[in-house]
N, C-alpha and C positions, 0 to 999 in steps of 0.2 A: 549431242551429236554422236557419243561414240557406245551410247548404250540404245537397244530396240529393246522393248518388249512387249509379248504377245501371250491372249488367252484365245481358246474357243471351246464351243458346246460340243462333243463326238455324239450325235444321236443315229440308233441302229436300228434296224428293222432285223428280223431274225424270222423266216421261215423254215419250218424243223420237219422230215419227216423218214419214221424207221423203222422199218419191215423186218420180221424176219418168222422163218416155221417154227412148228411148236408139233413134236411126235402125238401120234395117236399109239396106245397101249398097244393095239392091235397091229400088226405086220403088214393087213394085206388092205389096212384104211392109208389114203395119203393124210398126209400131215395137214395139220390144221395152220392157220396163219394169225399172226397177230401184227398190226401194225399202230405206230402212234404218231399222234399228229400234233402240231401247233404253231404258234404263232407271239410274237409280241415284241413291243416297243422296249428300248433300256437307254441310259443318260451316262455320259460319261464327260470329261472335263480336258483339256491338255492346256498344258505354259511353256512356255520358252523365253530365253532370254539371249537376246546376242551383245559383245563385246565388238568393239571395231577400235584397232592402234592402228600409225603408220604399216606397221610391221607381219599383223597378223589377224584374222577374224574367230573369235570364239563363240561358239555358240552351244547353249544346255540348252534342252528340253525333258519333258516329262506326259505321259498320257495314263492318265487311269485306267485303272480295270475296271471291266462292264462285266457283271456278272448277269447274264440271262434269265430271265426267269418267262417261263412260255406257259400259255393256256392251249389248252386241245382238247383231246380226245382218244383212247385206248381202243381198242376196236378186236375182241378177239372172236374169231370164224371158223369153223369146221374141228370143232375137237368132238369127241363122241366116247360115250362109255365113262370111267369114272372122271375123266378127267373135267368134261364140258361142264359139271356144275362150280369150280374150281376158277 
């Protein structure tokens, strides 16, 4: 009665997406763009534990870390001159 304890599964979904310019050599070309994209699943775990006295409630926990790992695609658009084959 004066102990709990608890597990459960963290599962995440992660939608990723990150733009940004990329100069053309040229001055008077706009900049070209690159942006990347993805997606994916990752697992992760947490536990706790509680104490219960007359007097006082304690309680630890802990949660893992989810390290990300995502699939996509890189996507680079408008560079021109030496840089486009790069």
């Amino acid at each position: 009665d004066w102990l709990r304890v608890g597990a459960g599964l963290n599962i995440e979904y992660t939608d990723a997406s990150l733009g940004n310019a990329l100069p053309n050599l040229a001055a008077a070309l706009p900049d070209g763009r690159q942006e990347l994209k993805g997606d994916g699943w990752d697992l992760g775990w947490t536990a706790g534990v509680q104490l219960h006295s007359n007097r006082f409630t304690l309680g630890l926990s802990y949660k893992s870390a989810i390290e990300h790992t995502l699939k996509g695609n890189l996507t680079v658009s408008g560079l021109v001159g030496p840089l486009a084959g790069s």
